[in-house]
matplotlib code that plots the C-alpha trace (Angstrom):
import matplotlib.pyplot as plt

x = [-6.5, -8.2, -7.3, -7.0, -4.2, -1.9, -2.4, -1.2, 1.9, 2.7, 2.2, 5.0, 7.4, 7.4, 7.2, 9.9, 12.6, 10.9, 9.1, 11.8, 12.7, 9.2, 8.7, 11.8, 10.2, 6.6, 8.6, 10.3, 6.8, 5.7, 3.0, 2.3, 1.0, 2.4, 0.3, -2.6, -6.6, -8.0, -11.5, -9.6, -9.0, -6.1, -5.1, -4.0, -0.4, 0.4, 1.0, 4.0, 5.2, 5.8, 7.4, 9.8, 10.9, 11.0, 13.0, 15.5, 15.8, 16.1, 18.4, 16.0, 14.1, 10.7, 9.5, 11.2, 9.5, 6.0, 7.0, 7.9, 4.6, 3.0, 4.8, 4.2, 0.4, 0.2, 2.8, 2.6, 1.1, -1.9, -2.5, -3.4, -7.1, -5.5, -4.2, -7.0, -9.0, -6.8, -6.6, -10.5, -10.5, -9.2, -8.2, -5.1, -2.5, -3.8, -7.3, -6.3, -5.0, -8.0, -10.4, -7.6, -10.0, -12.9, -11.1, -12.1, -15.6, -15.8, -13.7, -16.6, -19.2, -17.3, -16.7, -18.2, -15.3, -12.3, -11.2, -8.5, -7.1, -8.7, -6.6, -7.3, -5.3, -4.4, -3.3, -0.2, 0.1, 2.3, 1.5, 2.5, 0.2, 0.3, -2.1, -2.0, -3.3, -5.1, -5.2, -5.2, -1.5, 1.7, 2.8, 0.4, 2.4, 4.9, 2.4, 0.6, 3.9, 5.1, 1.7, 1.9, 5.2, 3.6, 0.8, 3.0, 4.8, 1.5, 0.0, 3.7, 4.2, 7.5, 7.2, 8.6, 7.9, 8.5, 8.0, 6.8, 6.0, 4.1, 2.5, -0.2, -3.2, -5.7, -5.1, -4.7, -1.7, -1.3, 1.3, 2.0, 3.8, 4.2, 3.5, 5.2, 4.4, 7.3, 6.3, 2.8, 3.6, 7.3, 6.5, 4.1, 1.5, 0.7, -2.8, -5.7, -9.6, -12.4, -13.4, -10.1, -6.4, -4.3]
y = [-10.6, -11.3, -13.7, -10.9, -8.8, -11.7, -13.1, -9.9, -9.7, -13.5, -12.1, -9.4, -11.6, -14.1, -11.5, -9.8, -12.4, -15.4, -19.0, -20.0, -17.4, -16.5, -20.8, -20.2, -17.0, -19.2, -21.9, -20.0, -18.0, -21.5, -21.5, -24.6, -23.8, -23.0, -19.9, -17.5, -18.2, -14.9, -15.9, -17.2, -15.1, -15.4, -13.9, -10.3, -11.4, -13.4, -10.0, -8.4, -12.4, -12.5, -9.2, -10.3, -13.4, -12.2, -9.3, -12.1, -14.1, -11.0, -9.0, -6.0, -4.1, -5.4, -1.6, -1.8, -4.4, -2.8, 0.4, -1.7, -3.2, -0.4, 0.8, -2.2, -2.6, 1.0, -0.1, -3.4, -3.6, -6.0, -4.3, -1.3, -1.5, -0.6, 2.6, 3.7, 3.6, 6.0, 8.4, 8.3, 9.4, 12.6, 14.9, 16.4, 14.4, 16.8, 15.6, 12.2, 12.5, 13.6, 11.3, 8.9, 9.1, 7.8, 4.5, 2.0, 3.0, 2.2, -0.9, -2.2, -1.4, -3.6, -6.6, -6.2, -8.6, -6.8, -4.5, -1.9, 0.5, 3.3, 6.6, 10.3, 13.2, 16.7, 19.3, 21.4, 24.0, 24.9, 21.5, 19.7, 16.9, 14.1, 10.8, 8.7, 5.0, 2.6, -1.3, -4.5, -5.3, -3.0, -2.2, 0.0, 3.0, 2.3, 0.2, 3.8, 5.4, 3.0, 3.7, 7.2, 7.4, 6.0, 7.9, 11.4, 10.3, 9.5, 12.9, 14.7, 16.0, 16.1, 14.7, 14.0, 11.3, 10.0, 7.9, 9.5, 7.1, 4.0, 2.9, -0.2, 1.3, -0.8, -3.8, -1.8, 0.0, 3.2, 4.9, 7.9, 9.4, 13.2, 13.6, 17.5, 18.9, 20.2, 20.9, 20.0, 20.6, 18.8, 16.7, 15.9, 13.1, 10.1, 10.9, 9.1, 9.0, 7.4, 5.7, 3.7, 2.1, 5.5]
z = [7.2, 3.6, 1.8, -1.5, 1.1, 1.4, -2.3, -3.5, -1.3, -2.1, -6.1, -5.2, -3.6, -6.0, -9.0, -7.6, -6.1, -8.1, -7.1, -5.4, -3.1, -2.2, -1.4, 0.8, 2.4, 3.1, 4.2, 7.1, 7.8, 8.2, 5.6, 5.1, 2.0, -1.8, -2.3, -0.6, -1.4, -2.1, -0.8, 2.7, 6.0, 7.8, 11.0, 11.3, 12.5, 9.1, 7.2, 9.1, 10.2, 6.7, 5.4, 8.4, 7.2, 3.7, 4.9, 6.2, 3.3, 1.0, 3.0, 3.1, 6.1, 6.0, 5.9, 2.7, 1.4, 2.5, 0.5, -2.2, -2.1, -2.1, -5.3, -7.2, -6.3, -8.6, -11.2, -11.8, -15.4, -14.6, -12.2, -14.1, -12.4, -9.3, -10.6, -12.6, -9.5, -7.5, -10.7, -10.5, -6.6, -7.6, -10.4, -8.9, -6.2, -3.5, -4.3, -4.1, -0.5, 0.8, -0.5, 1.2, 4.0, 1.7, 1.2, 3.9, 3.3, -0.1, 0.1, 2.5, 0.6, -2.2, -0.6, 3.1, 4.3, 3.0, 6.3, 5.3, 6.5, 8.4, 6.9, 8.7, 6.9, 8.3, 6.3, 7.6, 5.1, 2.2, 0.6, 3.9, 4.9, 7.5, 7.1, 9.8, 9.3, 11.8, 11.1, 12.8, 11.9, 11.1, 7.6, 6.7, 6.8, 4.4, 2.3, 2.0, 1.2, -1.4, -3.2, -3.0, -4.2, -7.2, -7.8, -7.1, -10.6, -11.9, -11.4, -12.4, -9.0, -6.6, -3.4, -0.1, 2.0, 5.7, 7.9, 11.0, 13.9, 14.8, 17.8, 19.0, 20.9, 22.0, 19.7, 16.6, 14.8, 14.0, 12.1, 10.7, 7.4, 6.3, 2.8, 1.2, -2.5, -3.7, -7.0, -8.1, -11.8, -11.7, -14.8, -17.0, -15.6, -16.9, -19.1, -18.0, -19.7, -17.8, -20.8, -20.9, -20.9, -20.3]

ax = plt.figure().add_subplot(projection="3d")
ax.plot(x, y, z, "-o")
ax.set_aspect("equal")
plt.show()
């Protein structure tokens, strides 16, 4: 797991329930360590080791947690990057999904060691979609969801998501969500300018 993955969900755990919760939560994941190295690797089982144990210190399903993380990683003011770069994937939500399936690629072209998510998306009809998600660890699922959650109010539209299933195959995890456009004019979107801050 890179070492930028776990920095960020260390940043969110300690953001959100502060230093001394999150130095409870590493201490029962059995850290070792105050905080994440971005240019580290850790193993592929540190990532859902540690939304469980923060799940038990914070009362709250890991899933939870993972949406939550999600969310954030699109809200959280500094990281406003993050956000800019999904706007730029696609002018309308519906474009966005789809170039869902770009993501991986492009991440590896970025920084060759950064392995995300494989995502795969099959469109239903009637603004139904499913995406399912293939990684080396659980969590991905929700992670997605929390994220699109975000960008949904971002682009102004209303949608539903689930959960669908989750199953290991072969070593790697794959789970699904279902992703419906209720209204893809519900409110209006959050403006946003190549050129800058929007």
């Amino acid at each position: 797991m890179h070492g930028l993955i776990c920095k960020g969900v260390g940043a969110f755990l300690s953001t959100r329930y502060g230093e001394e919760t999150w130095a409870e939560i590493g201490k029962a994941a059995g850290l070792g360590f105050a905080h994440f190295e971005a240019t580290r690797t850790y193993g592929d089982a540190i990532l859902p080791e540690l939304f469980a144990k923060a799940g038990e210190v914070t009362d709250t399903p890991p899933a939870a947690l993972a949406e939550d993380f999600g969310h954030w990683l699109c809200t959280h003011p500094p990281l406003e990057p993050v956000r800019r770069l999904i706007r730029f994937s696609g002018a309308s939500f519906e474009e966005m999904l789809f170039s869902l399936e770009e993501l991986h690629e492009r991440a590896h072209m970025a920084l060759p060691d950064l392995d995300l998510p494989v995502f795969s998306l099959i469109e239903k009809g009637d603004g139904a979609y499913r995406i399912a998600s293939t990684w080396s660890a659980p969590g991905a699922g929700p992670v997605l969801s929390g994220m699109l959650r975000a960008m949904a109010d971002d682009y102004g539209v209303l949608a539903v998501l689930d959960f669908v299933k989750g199953a290991e195959v072969n070593g790697a995890w794959t789970e699904v969500i279902s992703v419906r456009m209720l209204d893809p004019a519900f409110a209006a979107g959050r403006s946003f300018e190549l050129g800058g801050a929007a």
